[in-house]
N, CA, C and O atoms as a Tripos MOL2 file, in Angstrom:
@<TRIPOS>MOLECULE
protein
  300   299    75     0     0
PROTEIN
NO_CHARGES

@<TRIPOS>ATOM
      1 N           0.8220   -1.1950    0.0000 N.3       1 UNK1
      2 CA          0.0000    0.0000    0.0000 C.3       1 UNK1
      3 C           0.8660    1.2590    0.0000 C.2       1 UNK1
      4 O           0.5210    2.2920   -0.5750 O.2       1 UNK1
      5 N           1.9910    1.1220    0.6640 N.am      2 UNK2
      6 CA          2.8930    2.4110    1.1500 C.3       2 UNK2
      7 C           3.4570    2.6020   -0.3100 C.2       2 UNK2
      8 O           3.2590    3.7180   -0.7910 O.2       2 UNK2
      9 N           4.0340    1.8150   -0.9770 N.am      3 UNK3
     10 CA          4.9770    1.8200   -2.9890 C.3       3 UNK3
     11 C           3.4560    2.5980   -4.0310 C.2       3 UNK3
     12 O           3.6050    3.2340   -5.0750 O.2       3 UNK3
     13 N           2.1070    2.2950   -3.3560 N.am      4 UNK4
     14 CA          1.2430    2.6830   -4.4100 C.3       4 UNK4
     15 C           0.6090    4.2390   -3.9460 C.2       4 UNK4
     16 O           0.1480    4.9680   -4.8250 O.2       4 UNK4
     17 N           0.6210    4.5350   -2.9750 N.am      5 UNK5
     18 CA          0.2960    5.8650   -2.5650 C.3       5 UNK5
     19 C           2.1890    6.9740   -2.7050 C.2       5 UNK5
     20 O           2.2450    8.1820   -2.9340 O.2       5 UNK5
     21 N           3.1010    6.2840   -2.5390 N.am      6 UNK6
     22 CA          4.4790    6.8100   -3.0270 C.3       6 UNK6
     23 C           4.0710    6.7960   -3.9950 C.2       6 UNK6
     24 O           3.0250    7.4110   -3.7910 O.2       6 UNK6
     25 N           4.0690    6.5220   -5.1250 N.am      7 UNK7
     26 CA          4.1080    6.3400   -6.6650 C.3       7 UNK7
     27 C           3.2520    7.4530   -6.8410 C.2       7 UNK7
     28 O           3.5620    8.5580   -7.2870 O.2       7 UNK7
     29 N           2.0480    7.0250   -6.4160 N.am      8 UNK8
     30 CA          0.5360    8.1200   -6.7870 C.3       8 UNK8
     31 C           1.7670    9.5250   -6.3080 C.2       8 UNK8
     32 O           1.9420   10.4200   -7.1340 O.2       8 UNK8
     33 N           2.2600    9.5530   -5.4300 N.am      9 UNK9
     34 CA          2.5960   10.9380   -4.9040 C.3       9 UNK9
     35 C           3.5040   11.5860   -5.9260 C.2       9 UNK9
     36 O           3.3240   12.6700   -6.4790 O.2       9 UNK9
     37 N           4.7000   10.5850   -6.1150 N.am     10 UNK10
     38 CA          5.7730   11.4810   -7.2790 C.3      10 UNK10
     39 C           5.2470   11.5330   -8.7460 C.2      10 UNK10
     40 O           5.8160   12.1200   -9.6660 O.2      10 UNK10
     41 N           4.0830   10.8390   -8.8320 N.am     11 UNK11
     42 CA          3.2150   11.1630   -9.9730 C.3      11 UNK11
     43 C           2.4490   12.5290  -10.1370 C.2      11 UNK11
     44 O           2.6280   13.2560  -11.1140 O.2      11 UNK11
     45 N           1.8280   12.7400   -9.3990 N.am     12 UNK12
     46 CA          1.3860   13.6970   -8.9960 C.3      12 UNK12
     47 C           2.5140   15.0290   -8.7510 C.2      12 UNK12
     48 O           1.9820   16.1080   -9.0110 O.2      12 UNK12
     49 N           3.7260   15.1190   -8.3730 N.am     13 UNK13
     50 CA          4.4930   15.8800   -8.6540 C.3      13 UNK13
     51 C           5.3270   16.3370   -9.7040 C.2      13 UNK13
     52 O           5.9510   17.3940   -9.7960 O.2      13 UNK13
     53 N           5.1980   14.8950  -10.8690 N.am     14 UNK14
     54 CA          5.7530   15.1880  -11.9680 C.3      14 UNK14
     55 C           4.7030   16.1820  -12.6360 C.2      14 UNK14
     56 O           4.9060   17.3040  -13.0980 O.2      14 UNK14
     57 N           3.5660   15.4750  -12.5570 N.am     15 UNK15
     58 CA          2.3670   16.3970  -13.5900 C.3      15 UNK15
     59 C           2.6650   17.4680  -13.0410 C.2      15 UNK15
     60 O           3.2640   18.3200  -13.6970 O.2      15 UNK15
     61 N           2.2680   17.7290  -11.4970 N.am     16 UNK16
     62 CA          2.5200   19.8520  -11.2180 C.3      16 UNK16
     63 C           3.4860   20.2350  -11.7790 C.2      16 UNK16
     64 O           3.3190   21.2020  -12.5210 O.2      16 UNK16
     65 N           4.6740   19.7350  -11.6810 N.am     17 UNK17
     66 CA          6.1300   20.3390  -12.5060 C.3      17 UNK17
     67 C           5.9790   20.7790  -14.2110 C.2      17 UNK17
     68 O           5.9590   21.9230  -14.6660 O.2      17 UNK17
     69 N           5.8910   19.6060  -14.8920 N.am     18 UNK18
     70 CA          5.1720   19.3490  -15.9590 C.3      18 UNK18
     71 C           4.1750   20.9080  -16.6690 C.2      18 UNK18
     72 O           4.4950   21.7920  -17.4630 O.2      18 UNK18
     73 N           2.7650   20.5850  -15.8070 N.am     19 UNK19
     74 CA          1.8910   22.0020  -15.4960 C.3      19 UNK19
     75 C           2.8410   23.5420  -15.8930 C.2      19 UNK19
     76 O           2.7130   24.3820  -16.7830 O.2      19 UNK19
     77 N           3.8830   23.3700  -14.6520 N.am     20 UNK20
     78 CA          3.5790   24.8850  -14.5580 C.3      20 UNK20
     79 C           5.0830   25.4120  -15.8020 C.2      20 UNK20
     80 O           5.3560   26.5630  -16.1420 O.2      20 UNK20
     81 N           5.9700   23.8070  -16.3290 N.am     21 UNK21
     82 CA          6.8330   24.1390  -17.2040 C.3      21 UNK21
     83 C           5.7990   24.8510  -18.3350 C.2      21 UNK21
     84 O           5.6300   26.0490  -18.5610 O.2      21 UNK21
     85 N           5.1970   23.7190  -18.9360 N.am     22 UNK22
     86 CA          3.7710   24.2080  -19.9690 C.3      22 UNK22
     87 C           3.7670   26.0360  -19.9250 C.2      22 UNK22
     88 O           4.1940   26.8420  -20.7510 O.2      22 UNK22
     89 N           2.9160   26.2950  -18.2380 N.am     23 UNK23
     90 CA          2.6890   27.3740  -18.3590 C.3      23 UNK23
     91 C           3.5300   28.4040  -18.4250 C.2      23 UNK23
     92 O           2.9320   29.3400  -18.9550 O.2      23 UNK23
     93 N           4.6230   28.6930  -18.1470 N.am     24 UNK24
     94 CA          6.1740   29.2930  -18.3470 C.3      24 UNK24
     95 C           5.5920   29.4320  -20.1520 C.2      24 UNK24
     96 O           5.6030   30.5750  -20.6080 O.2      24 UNK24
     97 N           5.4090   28.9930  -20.5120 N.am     25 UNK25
     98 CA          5.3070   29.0960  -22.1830 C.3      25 UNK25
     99 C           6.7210   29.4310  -22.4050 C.2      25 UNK25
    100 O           6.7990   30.5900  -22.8120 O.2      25 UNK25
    101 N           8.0130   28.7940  -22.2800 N.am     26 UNK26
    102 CA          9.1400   28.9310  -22.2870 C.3      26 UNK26
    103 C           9.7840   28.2270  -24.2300 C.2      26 UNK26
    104 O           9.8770   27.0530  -24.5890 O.2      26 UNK26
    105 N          10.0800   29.4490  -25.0050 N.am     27 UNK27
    106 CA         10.1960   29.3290  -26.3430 C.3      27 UNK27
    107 C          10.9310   27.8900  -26.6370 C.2      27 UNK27
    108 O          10.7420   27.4230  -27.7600 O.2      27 UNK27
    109 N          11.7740   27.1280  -25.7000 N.am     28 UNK28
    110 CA         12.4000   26.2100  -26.3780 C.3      28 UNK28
    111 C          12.7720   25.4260  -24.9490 C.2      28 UNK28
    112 O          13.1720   26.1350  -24.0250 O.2      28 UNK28
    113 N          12.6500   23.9510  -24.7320 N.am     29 UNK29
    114 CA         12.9570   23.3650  -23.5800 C.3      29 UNK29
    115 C          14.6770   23.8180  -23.1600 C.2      29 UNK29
    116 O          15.3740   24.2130  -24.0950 O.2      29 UNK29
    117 N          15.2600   23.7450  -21.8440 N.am     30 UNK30
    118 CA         16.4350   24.3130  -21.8050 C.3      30 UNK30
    119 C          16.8350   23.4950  -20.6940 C.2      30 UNK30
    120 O          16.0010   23.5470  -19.7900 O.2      30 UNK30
    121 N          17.8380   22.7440  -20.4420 N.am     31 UNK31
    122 CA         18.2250   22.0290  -19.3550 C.3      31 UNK31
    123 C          19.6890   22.3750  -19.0020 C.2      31 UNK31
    124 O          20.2950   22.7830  -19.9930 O.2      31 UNK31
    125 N          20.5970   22.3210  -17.6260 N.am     32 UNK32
    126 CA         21.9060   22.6100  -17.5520 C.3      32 UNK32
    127 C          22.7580   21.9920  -18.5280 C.2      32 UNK32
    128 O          23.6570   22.7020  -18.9790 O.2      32 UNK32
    129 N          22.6720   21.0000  -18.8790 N.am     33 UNK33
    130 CA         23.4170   20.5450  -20.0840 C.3      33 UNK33
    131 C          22.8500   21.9580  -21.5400 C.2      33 UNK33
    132 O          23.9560   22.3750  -21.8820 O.2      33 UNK33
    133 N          22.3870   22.3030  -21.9180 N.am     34 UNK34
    134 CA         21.8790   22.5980  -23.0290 C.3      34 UNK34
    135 C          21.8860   24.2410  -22.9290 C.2      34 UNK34
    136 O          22.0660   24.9550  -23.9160 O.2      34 UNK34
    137 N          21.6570   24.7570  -21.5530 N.am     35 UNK35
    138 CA         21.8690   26.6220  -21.6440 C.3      35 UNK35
    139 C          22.5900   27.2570  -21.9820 C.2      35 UNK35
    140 O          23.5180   27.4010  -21.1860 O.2      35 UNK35
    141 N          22.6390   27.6280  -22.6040 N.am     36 UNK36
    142 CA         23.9960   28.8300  -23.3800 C.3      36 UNK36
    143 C          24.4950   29.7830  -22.2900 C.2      36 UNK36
    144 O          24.3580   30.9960  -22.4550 O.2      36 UNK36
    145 N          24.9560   29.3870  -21.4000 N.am     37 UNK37
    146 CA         25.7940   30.0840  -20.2860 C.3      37 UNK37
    147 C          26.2570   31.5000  -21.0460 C.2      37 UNK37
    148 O          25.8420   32.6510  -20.9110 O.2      37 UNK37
    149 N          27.2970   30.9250  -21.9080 N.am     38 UNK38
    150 CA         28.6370   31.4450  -22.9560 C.3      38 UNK38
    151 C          27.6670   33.0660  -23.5500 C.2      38 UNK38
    152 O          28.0490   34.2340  -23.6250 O.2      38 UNK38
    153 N          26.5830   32.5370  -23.8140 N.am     39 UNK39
    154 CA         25.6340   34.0280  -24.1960 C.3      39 UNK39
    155 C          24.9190   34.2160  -23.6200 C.2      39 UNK39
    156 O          23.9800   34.6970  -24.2550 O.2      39 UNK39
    157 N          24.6530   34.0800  -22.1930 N.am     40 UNK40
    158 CA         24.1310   34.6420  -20.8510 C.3      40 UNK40
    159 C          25.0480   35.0350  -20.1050 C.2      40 UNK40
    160 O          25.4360   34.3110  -19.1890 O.2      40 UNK40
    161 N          25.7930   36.7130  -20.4150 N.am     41 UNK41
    162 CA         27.0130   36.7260  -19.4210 C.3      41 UNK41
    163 C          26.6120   37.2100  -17.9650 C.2      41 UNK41
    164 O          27.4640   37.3360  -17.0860 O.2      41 UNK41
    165 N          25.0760   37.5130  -17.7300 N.am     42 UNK42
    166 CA         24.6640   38.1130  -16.1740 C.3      42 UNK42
    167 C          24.7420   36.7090  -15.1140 C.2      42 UNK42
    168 O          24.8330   36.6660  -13.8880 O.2      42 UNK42
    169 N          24.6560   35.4520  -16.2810 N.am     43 UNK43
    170 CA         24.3180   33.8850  -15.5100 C.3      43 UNK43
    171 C          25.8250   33.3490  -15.2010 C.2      43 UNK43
    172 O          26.6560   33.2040  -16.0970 O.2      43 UNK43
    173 N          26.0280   33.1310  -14.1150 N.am     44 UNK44
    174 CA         26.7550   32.7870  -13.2230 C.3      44 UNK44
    175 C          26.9540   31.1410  -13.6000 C.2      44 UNK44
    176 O          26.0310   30.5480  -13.0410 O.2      44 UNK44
    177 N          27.8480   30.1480  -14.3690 N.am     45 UNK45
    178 CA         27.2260   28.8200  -14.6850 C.3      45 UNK45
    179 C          27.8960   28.2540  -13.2260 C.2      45 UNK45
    180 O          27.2180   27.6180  -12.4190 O.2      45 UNK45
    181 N          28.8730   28.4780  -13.0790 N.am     46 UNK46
    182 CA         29.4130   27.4820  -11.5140 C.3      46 UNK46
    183 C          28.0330   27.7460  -10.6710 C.2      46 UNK46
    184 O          27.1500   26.8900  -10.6290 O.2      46 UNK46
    185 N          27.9350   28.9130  -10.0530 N.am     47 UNK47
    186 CA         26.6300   29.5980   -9.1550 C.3      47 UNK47
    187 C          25.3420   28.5590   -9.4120 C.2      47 UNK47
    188 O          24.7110   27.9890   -8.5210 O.2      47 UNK47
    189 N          25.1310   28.4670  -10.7170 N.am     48 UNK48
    190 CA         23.5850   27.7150  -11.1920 C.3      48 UNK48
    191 C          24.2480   26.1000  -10.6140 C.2      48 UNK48
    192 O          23.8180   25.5220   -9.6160 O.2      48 UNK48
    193 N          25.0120   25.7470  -11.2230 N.am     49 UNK49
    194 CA         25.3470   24.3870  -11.1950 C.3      49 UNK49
    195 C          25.6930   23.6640   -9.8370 C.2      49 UNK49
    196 O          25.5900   22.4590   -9.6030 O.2      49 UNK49
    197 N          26.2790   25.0210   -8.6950 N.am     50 UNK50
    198 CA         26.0060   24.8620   -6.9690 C.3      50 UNK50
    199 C          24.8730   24.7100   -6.6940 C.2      50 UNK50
    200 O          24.6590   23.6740   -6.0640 O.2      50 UNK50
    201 N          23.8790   25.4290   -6.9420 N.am     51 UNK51
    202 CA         22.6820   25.6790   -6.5580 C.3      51 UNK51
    203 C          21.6810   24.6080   -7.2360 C.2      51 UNK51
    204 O          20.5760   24.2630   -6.8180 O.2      51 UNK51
    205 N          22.3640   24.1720   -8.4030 N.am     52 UNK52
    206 CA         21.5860   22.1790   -8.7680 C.3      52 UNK52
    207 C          21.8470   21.2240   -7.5830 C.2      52 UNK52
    208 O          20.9660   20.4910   -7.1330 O.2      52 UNK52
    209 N          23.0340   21.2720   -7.1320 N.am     53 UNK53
    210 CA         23.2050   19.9890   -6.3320 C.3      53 UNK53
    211 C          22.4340   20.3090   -4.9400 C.2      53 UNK53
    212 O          22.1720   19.4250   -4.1240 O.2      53 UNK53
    213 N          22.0950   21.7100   -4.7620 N.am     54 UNK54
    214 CA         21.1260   21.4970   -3.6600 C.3      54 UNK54
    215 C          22.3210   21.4960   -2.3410 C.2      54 UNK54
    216 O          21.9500   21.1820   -1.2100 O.2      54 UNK54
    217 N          23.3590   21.7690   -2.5400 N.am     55 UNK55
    218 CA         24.1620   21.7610   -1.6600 C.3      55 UNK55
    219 C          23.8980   22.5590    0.2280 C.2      55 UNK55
    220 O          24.1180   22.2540    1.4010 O.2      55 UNK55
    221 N          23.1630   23.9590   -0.7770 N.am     56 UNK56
    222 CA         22.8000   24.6340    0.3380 C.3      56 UNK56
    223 C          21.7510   24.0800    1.4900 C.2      56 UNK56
    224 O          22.0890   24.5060    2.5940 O.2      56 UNK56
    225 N          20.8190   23.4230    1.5270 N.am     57 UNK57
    226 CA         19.9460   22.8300    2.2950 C.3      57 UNK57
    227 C          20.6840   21.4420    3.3300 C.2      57 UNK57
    228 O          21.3130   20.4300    3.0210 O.2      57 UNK57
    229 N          20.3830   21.8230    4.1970 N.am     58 UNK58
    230 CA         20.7740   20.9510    5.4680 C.3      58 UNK58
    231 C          20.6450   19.5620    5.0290 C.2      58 UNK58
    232 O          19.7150   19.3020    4.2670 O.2      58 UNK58
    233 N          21.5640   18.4880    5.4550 N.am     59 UNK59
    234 CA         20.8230   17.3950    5.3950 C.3      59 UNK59
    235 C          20.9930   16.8310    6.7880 C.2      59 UNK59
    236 O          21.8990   17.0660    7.5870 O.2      59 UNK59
    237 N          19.7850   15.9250    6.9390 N.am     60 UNK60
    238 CA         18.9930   15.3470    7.9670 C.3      60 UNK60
    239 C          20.1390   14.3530    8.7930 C.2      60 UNK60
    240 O          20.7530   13.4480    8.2290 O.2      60 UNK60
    241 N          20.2830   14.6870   10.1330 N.am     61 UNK61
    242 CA         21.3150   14.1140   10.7750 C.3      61 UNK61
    243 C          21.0880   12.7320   11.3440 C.2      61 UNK61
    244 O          19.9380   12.6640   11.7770 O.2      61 UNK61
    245 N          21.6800   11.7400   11.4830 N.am     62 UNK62
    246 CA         20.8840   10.3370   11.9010 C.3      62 UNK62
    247 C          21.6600   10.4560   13.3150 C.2      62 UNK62
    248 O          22.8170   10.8390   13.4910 O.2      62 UNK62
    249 N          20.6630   10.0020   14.3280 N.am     63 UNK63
    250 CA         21.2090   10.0500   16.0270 C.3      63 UNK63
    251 C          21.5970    8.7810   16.0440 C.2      63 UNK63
    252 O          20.9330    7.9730   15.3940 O.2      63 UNK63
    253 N          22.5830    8.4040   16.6810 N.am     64 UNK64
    254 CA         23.2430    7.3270   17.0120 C.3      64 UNK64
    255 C          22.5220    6.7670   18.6740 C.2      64 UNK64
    256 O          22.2880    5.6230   19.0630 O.2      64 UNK64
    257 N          22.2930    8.2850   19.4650 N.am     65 UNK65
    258 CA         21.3890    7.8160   20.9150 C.3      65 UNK65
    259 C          20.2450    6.5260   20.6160 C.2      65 UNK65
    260 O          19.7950    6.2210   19.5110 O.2      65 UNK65
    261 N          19.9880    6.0070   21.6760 N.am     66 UNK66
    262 CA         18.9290    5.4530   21.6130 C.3      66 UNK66
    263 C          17.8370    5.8590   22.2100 C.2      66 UNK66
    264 O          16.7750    5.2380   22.2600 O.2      66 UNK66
    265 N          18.0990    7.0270   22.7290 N.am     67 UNK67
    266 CA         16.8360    7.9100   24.1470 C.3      67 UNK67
    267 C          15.7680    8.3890   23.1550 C.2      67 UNK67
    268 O          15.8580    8.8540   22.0190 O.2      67 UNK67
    269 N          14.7390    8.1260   23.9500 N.am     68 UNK68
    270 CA         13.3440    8.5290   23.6690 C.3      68 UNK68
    271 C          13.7500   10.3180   23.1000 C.2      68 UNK68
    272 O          14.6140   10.9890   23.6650 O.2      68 UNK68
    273 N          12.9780   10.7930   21.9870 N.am     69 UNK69
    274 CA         12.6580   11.8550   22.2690 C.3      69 UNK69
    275 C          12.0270   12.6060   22.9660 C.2      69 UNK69
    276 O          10.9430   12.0310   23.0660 O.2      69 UNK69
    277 N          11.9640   13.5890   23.5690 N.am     70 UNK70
    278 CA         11.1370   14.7190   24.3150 C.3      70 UNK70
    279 C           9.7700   14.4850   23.3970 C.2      70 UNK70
    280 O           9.5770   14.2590   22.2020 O.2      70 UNK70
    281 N           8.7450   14.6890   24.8100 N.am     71 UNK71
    282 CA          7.2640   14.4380   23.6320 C.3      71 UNK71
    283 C           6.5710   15.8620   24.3450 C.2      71 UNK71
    284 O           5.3420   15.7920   24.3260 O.2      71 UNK71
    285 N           7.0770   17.0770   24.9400 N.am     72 UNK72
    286 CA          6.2910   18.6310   25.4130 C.3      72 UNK72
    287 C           6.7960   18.4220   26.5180 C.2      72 UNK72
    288 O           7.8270   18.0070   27.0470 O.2      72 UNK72
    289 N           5.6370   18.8810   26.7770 N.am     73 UNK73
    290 CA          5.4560   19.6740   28.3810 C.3      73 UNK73
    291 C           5.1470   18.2270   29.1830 C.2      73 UNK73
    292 O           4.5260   17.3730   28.5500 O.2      73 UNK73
    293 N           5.6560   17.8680   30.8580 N.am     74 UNK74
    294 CA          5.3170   16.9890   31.6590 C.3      74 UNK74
    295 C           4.6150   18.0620   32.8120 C.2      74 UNK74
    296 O           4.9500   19.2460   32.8450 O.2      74 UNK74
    297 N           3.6880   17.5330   33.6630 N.am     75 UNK75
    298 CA          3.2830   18.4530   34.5340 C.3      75 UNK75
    299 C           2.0770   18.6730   34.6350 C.2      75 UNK75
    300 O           1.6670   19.5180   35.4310 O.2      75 UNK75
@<TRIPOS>BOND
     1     1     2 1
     2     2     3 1
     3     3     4 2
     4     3     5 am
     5     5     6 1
     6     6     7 1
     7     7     8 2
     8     7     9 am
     9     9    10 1
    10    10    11 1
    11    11    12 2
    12    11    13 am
    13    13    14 1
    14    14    15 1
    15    15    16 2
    16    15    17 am
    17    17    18 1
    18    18    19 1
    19    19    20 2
    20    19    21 am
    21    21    22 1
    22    22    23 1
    23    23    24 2
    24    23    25 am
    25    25    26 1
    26    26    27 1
    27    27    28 2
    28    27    29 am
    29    29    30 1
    30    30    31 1
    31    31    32 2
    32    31    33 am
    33    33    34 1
    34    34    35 1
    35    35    36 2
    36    35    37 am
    37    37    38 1
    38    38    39 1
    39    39    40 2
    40    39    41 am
    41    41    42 1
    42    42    43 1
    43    43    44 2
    44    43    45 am
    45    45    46 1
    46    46    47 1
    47    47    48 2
    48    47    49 am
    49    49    50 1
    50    50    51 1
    51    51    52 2
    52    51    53 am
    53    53    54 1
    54    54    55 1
    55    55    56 2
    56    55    57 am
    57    57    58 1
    58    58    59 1
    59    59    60 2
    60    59    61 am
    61    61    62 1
    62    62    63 1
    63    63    64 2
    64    63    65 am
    65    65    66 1
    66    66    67 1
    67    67    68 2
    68    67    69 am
    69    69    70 1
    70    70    71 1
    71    71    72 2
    72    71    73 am
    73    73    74 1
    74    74    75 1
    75    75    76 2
    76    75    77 am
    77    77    78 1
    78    78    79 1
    79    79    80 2
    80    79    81 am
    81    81    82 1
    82    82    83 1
    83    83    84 2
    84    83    85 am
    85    85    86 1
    86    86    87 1
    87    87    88 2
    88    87    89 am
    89    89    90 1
    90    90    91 1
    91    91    92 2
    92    91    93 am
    93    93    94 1
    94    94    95 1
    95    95    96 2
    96    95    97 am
    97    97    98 1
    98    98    99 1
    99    99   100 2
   100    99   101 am
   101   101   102 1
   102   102   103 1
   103   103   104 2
   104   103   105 am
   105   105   106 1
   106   106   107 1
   107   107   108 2
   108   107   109 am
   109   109   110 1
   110   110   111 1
   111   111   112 2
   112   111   113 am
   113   113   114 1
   114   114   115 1
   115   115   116 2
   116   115   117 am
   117   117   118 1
   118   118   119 1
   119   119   120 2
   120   119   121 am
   121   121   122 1
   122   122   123 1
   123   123   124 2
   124   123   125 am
   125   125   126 1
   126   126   127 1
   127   127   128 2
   128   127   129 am
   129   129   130 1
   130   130   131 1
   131   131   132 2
   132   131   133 am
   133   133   134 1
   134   134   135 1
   135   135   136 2
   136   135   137 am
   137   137   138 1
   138   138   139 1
   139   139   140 2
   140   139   141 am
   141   141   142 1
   142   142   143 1
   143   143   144 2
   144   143   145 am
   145   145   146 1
   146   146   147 1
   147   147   148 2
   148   147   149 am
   149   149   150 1
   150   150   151 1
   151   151   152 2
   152   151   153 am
   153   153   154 1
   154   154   155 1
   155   155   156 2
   156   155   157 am
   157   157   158 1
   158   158   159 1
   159   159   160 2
   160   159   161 am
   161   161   162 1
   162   162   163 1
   163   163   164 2
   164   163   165 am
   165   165   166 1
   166   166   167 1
   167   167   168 2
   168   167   169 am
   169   169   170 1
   170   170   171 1
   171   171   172 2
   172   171   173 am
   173   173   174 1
   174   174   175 1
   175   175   176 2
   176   175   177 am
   177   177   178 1
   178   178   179 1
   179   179   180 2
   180   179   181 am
   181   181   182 1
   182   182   183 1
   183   183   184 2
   184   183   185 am
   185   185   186 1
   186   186   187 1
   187   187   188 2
   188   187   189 am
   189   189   190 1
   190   190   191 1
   191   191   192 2
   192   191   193 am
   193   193   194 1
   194   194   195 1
   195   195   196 2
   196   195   197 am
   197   197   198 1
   198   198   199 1
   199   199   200 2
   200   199   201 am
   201   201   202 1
   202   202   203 1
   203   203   204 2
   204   203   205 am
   205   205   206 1
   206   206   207 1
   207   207   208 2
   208   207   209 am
   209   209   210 1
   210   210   211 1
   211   211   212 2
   212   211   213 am
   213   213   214 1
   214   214   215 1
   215   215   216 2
   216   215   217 am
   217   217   218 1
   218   218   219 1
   219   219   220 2
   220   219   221 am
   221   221   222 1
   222   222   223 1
   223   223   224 2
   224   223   225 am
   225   225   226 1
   226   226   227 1
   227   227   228 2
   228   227   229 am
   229   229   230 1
   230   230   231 1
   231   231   232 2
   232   231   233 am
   233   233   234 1
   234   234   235 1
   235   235   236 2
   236   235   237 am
   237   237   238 1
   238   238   239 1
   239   239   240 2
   240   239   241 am
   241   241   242 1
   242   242   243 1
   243   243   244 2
   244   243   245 am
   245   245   246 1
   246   246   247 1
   247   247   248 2
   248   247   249 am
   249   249   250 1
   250   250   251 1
   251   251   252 2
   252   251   253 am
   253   253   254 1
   254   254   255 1
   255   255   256 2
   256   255   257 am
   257   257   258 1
   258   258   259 1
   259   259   260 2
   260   259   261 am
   261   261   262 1
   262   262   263 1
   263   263   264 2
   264   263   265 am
   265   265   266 1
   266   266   267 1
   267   267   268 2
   268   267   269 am
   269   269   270 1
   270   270   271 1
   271   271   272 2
   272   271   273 am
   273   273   274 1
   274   274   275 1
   275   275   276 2
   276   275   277 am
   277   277   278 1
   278   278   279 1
   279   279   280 2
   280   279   281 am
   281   281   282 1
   282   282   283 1
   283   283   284 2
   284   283   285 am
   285   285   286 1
   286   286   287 1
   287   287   288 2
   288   287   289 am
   289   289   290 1
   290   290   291 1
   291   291   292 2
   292   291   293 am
   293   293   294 1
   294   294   295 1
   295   295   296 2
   296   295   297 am
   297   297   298 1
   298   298   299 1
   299   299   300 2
@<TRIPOS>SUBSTRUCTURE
     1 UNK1         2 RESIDUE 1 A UNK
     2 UNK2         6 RESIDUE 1 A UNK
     3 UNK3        10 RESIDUE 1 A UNK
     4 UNK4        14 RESIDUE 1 A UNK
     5 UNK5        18 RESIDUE 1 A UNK
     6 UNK6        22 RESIDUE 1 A UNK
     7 UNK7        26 RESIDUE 1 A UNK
     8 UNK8        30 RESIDUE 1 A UNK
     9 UNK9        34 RESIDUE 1 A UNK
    10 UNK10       38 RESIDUE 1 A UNK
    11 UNK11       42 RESIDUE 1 A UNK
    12 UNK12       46 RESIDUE 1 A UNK
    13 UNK13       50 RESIDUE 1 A UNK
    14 UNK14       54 RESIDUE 1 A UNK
    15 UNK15       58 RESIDUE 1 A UNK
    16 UNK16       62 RESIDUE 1 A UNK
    17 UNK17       66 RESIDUE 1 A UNK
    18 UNK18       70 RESIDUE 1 A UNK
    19 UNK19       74 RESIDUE 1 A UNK
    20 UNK20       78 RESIDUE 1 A UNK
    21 UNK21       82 RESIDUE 1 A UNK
    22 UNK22       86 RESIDUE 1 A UNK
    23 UNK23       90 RESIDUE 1 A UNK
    24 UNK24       94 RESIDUE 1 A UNK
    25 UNK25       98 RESIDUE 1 A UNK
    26 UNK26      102 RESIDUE 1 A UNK
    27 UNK27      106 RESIDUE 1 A UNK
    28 UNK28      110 RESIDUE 1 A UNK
    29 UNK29      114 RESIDUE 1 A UNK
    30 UNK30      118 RESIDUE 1 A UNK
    31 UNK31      122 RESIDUE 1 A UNK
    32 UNK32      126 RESIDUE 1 A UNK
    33 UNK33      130 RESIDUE 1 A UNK
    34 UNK34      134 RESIDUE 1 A UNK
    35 UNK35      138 RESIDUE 1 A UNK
    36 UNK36      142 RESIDUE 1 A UNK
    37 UNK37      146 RESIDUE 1 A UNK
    38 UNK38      150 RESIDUE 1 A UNK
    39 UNK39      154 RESIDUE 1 A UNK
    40 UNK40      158 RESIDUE 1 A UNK
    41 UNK41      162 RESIDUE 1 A UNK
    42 UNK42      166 RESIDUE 1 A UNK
    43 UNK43      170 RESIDUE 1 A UNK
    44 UNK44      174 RESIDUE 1 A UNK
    45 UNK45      178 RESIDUE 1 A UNK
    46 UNK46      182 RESIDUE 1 A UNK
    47 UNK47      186 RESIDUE 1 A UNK
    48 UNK48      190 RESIDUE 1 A UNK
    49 UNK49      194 RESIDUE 1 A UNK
    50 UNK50      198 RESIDUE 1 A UNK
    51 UNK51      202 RESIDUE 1 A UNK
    52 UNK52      206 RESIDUE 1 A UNK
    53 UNK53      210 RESIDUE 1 A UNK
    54 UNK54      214 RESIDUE 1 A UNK
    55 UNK55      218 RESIDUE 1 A UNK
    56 UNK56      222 RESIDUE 1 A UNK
    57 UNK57      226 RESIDUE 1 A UNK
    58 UNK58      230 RESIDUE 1 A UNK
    59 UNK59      234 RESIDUE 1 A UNK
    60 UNK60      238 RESIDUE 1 A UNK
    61 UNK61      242 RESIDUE 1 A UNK
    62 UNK62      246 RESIDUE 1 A UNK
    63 UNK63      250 RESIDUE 1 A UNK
    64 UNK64      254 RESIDUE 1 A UNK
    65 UNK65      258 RESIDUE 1 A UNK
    66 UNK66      262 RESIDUE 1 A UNK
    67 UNK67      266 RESIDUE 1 A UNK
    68 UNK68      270 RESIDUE 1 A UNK
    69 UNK69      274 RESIDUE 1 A UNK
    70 UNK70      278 RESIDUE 1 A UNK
    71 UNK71      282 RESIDUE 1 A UNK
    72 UNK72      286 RESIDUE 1 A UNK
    73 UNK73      290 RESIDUE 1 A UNK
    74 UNK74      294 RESIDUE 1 A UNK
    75 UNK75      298 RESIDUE 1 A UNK
């Protein structure tokens, strides 16, 4: 049940993506492989190509503890 409601979900995120590329009405598809950096001199290509890997966003730390988390307030 959990693989068919996942699926339904990144399905559902491809179409919104999909959607709002459509609506961009963008003259010609354009991917990092394919942008003309070279005649975009305001576009930064290292800058874009940091900012693909997503580098900036935290990633999720795994606890090695075994202690309960805190669940609020006791009292």
């Amino acid at each position: 049940m959990t693989q068919l409601l996942r699926a339904e979900w990144h399905a559902r995120q491809e179409k919104a993506l999909q959607a709002r590329i459509d609506r961009a009405d963008f003259p010609e598809p354009w991917t990092l492989e394919s942008f003309p950096f070279k005649m975009q001199k305001g576009v930064k290509e290292r800058q874009i190509r940091t900012f693909a890997e997503l580098d900036f966003i935290p990633r999720p730390r795994t606890s090695s503890s075994s202690a309960r988390p805190a669940s609020g307030k006791r009292g």
